[in-house]
Every structure is written in C-alpha cells, then in structure tokens.
NUBABA-988914 format. One line per 8 residues: number of its first residue (from 0); for each residue x, y, z of N, C-alpha, C, CB. Coordinates in steps of 0.02 Angstrom, whole numbers, plus 50000, padded with zeros to 5 digits. Glycine has a CB too. Layout:
residues N
NUM	X Y Z X Y Z X Y Z X Y Z  ...
This chain:
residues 73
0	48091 47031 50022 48087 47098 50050 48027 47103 50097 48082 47150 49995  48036 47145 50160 47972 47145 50185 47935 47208 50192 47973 47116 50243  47868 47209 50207 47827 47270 50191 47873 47336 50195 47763 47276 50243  47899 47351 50270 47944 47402 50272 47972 47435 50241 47972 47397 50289  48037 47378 50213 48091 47398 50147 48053 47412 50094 48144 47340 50120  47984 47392 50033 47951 47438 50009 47911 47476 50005 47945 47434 49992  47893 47515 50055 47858 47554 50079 47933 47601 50086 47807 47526 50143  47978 47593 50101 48053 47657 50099 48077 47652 50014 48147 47621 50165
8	48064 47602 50019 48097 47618 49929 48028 47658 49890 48120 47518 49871  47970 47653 49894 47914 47709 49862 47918 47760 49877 47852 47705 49872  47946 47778 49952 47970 47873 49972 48011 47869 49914 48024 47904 50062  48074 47825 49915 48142 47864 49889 48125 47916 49818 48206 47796 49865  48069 47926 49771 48079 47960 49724 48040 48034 49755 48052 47921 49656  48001 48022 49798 47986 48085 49862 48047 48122 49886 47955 48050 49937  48089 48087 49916 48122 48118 49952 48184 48138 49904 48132 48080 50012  48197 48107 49854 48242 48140 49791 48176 48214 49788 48252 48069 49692
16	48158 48219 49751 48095 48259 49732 48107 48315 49779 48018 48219 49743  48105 48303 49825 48101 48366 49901 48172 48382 49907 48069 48329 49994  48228 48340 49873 48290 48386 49883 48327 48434 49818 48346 48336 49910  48287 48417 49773 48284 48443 49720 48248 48507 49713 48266 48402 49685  48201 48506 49786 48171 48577 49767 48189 48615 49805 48104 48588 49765  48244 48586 49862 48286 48629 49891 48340 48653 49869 48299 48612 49934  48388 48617 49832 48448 48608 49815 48449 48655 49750 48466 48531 49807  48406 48653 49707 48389 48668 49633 48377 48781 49651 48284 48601 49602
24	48339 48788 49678 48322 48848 49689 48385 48883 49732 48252 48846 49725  48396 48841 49793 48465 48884 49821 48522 48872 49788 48486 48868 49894  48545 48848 49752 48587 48863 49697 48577 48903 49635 48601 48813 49677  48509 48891 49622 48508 48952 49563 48505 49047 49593 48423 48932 49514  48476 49033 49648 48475 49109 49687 48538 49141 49714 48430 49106 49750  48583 49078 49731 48656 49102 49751 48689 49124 49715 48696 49065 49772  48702 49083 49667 48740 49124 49595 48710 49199 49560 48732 49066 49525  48635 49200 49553 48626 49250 49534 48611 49330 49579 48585 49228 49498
32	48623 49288 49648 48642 49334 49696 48704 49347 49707 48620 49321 49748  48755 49317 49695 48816 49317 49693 48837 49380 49625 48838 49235 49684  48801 49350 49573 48815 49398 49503 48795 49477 49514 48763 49367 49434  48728 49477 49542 48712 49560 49547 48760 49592 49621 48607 49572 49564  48789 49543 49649 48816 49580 49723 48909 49598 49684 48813 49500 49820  48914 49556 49630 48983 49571 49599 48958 49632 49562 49020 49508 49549  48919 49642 49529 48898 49699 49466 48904 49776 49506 48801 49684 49432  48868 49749 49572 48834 49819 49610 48886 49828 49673 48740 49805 49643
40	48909 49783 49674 48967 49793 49740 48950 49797 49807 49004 49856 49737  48903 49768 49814 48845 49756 49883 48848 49684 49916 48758 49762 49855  48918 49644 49914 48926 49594 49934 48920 49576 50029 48986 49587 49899  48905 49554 50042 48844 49494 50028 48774 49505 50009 48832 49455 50088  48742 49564 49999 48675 49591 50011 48627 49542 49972 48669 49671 49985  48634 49538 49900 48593 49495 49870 48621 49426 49858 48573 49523 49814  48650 49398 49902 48672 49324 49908 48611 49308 49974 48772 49311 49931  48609 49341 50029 48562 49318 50069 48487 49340 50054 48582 49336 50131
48	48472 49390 49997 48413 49387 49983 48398 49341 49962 48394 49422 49954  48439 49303 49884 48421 49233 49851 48428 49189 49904 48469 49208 49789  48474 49166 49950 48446 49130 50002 48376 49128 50026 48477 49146 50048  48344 49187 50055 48299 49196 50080 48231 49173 50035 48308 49257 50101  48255 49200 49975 48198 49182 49919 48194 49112 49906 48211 49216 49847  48259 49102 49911 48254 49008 49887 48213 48979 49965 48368 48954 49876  48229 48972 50006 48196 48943 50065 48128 48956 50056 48221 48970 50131  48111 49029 50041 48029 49023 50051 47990 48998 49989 47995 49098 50069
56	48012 48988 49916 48011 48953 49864 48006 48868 49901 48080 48975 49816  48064 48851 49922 48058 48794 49924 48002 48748 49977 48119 48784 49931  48003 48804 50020 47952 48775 50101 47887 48786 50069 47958 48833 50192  47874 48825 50001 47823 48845 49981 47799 48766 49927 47838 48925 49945  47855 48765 49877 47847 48706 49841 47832 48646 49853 47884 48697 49819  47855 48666 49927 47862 48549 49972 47791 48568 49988 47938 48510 50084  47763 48620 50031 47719 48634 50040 47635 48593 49987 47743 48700 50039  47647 48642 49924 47605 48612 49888 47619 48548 49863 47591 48648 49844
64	47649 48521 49864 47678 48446 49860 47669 48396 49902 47737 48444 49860  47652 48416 49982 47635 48385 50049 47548 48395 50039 47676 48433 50127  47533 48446 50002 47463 48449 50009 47425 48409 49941 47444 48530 50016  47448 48398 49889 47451 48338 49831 47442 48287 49876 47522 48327 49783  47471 48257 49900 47490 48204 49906 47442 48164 49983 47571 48217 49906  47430 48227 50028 47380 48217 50089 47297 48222 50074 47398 48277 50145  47289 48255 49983 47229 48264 49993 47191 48227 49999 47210 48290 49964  47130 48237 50019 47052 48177 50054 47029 48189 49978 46971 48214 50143
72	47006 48141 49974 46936 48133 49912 46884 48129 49935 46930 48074 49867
C-alpha cells in the first residue's frame, strides 16, 4: 500500500462520522416533523422546520468536530 491509500483509509471512520451527523438528525427531525404536521394539520410547516434544525445541528456538530481535530497545542 502506499502512503496515500493510508492516509484515505484513516479519513474513512471521519467521513462515516460526518455522515452520520448528517443523516442521523435529518431523519430524526423529518419524522418528527412529519408527526406534529399530521397531528396539527400544518403540512409541510414543521417538516421544513426539522429540516432546518437538522442542518444547523449538523453544520454545528461537524463544526465542533473540525475544531477537535484542527486544534494547536
């Protein structure tokens, strides 16, 4: 193997990691935006709020996760 190929295989549990904190939140916000927009009858209204919430959750999470990982000692 040469340097390259592991240096991409040490991201790969990064870049799992970073889609998990996308994937994980906009699915849990859809459904339960989906559930209160069935209850209340306000369809789509709180499907694009949990959208909205999941994105800034998640840009927020990679965020502190990019900053882990860049810090100086």
């Amino acid at each position: 193997m040469s340097g390259n190929n592991k240096e991409n295989l040490a991201l790969t549990p990064i870049f799992i990691e970073i889609g998990w904190r996308i994937s994980l939140p906009l699915a849990l916000m859809v459904i339960a935006g989906n559930w209160i927009d069935t209850k209340l009858q306000t369809k789509p209204t709180f499907i694009f709020v949990g959208i909205f919430l999941s994105l800034f959750m998640s840009s927020y999470s990679i965020y502190r996760m990019i900053k882990k990982f860049t810090k100086e000692d």
